[in-house]
N, C-alpha and C positions, 0 to 999 in steps of 0.2 A: 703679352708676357704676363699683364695681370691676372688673364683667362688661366692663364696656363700655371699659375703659381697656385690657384685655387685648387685644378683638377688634382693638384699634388697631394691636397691635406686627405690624408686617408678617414675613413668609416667613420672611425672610432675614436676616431679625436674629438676632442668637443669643440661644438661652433666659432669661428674664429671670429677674434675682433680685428677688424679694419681700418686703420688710419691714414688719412691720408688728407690734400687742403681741397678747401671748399669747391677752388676751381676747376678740380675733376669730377665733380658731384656725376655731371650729366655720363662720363664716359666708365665711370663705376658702375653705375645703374643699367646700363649695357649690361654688363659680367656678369649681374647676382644673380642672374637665372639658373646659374648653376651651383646655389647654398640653398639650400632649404632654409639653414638658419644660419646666424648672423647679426653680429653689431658693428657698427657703423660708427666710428667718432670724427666728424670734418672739424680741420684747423681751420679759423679764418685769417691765421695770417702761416706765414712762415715760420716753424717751430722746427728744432733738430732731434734727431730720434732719439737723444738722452729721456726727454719731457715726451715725444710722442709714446713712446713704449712704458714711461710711467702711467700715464692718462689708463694706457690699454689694461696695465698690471693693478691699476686700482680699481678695476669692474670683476675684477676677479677674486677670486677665496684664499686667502694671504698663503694656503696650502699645496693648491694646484705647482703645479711642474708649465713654466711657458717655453713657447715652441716660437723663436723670434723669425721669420723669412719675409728676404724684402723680395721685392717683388718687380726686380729687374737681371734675375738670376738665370743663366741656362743650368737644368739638372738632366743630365741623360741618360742615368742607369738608376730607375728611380727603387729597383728592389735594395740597391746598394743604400743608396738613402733611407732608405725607411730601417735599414741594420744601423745605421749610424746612430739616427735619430734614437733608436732605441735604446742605445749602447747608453748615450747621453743623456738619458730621460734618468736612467736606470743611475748612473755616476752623479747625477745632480742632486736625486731624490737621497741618496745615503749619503754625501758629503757634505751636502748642501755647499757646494762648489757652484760657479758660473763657468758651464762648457762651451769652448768656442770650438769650431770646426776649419785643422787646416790645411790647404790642397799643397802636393808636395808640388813644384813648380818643373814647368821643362823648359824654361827658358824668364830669364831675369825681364820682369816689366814694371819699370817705374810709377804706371800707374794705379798699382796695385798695395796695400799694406802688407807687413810679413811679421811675421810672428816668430818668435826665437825661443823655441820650445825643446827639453830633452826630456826621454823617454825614463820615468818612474818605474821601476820592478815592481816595490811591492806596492805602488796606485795602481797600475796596473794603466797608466794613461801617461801623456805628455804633462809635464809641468812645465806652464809659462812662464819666463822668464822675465820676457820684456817684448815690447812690440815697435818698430820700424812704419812711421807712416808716410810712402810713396819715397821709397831712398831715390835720391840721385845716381848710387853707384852698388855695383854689383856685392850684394850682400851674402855671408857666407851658406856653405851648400846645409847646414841643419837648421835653415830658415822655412817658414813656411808662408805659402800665400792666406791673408785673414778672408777668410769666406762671410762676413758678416753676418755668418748665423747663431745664435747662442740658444743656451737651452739653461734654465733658470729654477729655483722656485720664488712664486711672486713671494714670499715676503725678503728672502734674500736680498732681491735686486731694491724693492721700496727699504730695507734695514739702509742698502748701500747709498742708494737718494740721500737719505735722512743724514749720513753722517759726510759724506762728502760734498750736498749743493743743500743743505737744509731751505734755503730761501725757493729753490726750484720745486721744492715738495711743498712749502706752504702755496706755490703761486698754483700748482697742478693740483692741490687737493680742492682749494679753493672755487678752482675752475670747473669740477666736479658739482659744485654745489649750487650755481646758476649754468648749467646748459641747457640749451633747449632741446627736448625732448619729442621726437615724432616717430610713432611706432618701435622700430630696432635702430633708428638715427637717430646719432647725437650731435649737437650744432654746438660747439664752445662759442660764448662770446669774444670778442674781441679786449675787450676792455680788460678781462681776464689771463688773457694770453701775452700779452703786451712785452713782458718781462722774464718770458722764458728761455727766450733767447733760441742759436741755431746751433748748439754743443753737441755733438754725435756722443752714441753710447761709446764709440771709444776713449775717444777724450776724455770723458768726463768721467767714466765708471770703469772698465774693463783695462787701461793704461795704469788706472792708479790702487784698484781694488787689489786683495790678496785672496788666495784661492782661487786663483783661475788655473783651468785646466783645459789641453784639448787634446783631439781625438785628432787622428788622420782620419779625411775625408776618402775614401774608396771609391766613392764616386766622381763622375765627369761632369767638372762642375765649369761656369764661366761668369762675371761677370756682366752682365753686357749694358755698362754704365757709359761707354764712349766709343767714338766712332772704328776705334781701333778695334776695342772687340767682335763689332759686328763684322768687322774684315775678314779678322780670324774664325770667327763663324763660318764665310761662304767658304775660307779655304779649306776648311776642317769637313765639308760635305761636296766635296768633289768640284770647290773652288767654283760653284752655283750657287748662285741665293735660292734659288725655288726648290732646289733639292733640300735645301734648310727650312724651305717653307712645308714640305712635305714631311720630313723628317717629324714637326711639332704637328702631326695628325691635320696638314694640309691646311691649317689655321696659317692666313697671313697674319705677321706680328705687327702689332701697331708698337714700332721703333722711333718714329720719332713724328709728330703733329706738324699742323703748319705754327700753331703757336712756337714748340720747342725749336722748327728749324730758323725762326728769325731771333728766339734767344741764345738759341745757340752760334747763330754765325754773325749776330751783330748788324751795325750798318754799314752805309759807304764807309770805305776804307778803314775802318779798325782794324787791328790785328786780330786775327782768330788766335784761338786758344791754343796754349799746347798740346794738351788733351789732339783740337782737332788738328795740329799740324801734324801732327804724331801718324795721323789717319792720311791726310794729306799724303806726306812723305811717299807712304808705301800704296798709293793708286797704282802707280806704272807698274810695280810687281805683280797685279792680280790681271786673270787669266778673263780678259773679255767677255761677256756675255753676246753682244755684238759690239761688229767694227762696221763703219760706214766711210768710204771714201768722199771727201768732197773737193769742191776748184781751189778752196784756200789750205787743205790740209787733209785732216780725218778726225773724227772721236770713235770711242769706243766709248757702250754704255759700262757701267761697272760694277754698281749696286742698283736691285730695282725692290722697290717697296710700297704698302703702302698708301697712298698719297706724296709718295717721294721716289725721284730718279737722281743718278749720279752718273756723270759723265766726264772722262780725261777728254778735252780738246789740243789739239796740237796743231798751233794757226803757220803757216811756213814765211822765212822773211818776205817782209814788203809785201803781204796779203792782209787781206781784210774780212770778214761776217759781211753779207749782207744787214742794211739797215731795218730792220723790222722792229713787231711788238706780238706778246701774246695776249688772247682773250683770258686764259683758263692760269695759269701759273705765273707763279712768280722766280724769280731764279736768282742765284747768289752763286757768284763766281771768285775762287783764291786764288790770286795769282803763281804758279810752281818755280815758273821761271819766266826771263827774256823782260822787253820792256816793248811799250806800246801806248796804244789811249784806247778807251773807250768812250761815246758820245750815247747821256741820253739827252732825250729831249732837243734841247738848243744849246746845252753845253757838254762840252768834251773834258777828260780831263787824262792824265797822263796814269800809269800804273805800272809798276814794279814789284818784285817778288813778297809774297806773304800779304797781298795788300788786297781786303774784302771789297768785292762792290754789290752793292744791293740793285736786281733789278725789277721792279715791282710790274705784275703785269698793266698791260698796256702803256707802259715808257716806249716811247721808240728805241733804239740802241743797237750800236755799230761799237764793234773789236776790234781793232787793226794793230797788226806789228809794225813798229819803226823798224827792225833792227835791218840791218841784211845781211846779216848771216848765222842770224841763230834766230831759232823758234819761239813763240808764246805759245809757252802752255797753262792749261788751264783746268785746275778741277772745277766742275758746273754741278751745282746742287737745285733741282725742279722741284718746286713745291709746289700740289693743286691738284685738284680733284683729277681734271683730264690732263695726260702727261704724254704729248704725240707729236713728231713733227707735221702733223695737218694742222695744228695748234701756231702756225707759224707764218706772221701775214707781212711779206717782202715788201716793202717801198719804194729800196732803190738796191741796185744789185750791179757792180761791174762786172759779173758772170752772165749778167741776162736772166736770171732767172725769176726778176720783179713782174 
């Protein structure tokens, strides 16, 4: 998605600045093969895009018009984009206004912000009113979804620094002044960064600034910040993921690492997030990509990516998994429903709905339902290079098939 946020910047823009932390140094430097030019600024710690987008706004000419895209966004009509973009380059430069961009919504989703804008005659655009971040409850229809893109001029956005976190602009200008310097990479020190804190440009500037303005977005736009959106990806391209892999010029997307799937789903038994139960929830609704019958049940596969597979299991009462282990993956299972135990190792332990169990490859581990008469189901998240049931080495099996 980062590959693909790059192919977006057109000709004649000038070389982008990139920010992003230290610990995807290596999987950046994959991508630049396709910027001729380019800067580079890594965090070494965690910083929120208020201070990130300053850092990027002070390598620039207090003049310039900034063009903000992150870079976990699907865009799919990118001529319409680039009408937008210019619409708002154009409305920024003569108002010296902060434009945000927002999609009209077809359907209410909580984990999204919304923006509560009515249309100016003689601006000739929306004026923002006020912004809603992640409502709980269906918010009214002249709401719009926030696309987190904004289009600025830098001294605008550095005036707005200055007068709402002035300490945020001393710590970033500062930070500016000892980084380490190699070719088009910038390395902030640590030491520096300490007190920036993790405050999004919305919170911090865009919630509370005046003159904010946006446009309706024209184009097909999505988030794809949680596991819910990529759902609504496969179903949005004929309820396939690889028809979605095609759709982005055949590029498979790196959606989620082995790092992000063990921060994202935790350990044994935490609760997952609601973000991922959200995702969870609506597995059974999506359209198989394979089903497999087996002696304790079936899975179907669901989402395949990657270095990651996803799988509904559906264990039937008073059956069991064989006991096995894998060489190549590790795998993290939510529980949907029903109750049961799972055993690794040499201990077992009981599990019920919403409840993570981490299974790290090469643990032994056996599934079984108590119940008898309702089901264990199970979403199964694979993480690892090789992702195949020949990856599956039986121990003990009451089907025989150890």
């Amino acid at each position: 998605m980062f590959h693909n946020t790059l192919l977006r910047l057109k000709g004649d823009y000038m070389p982008p600045i990139i920010t992003t932390n230290i610990q995807y140094e290596s999987l950046l430097m994959q991508e630049l093969h396709a910027l001729q030019e380019c800067k580079v600024v890594f965090e070494p710690v965690k910083i929120g895009t208020a201070a990130a987008i300053l850092i990027a706004v002070l390598l620039c000419d207090r003049n310039e018009t900034i063009l903000v895209l992150p870079s976990d966004h699907f865009i799919g009509d990118l001529n319409s984009f680039y009408v937008s973009i210019e619409k708002a380059s154009k409305l920024a430069s003569e108002t010296d206004s902060i434009v945000t961009f927002g999609v009209k919504p077809h359907e209410f989703n909580s984990e999204y912000g919304y923006i509560n804008a009515v249309y100016g005659q003689k601006e000739k655009c929306h004026i923002v009113k006020d912004f809603t971040e992640k409502p709980e409850r269906k918010v009214s229809n002249d709401h719009y979804w926030n696309s987190g893109i904004f289009v600025f001029r830098a001294k605008r956005y550095i005036d707005e620094i200055k007068k709402i976190a002035p300490t945020l602009y001393n710590l970033c200008c500062e930070s500016m002044k000892h980084f380490v310097s190699r070719e088009r990479f910038l390395y902030l020190e640590q030491q520096n960064c300490a007190g920036m804190g993790d405050t999004s440009i919305d919170h911090l500037v865009i919630e509370k600034a005046e003159n904010i303005v946006m446009i309706e977005a024209n184009f097909d736009w999505m988030d794809v910040g949680t596991w819910g959106s990529v759902l609504e990806l496969s179903k949005r391209f004929n309820k396939n993921f690889e028809s979605f892999q095609a759709v982005i010029k055949g590029r498979e997307p790196v959606l989620m690492t082995e790092n992000d799937a063990k921060n994202l789903l935790g350990r044994v038994y935490k609760r997952p997030s609601k973000s991922l139960m959200l995702f969870i929830n609506k597995v059974k609704e999506v359209k198989p990509i394979r089903k497999e019958v087996k002696p304790w049940g079936f899975y179907s596969v669901v989402l395949m990516g990657k270095d990651f597979l996803i799988k509904y299991l559906f264990i039937n009462p008073l059956s069991c998994t064989s006991k096995q282990f894998h060489h190549y993956r590790d795998e993290y299972h939510i529980i949907l429903s029903g109750v049961g135990c799972v055993s690794l190792d040499d201990k077992t332990y009981a599990i019920t709905k919403n409840h993570v169990v981490e299974i790290p490859r090469k643990v032994f581990h056996k599934i079984e339902n108590k119940s008898t008469r309702f089901p264990l189901e199970i979403v199964e998240f694979q993480v690892g290079k090789f992702l195949s049931d020949n990856d599956i080495v039986r121990l003990d099996d009451i089907y025989g098939r150890s």
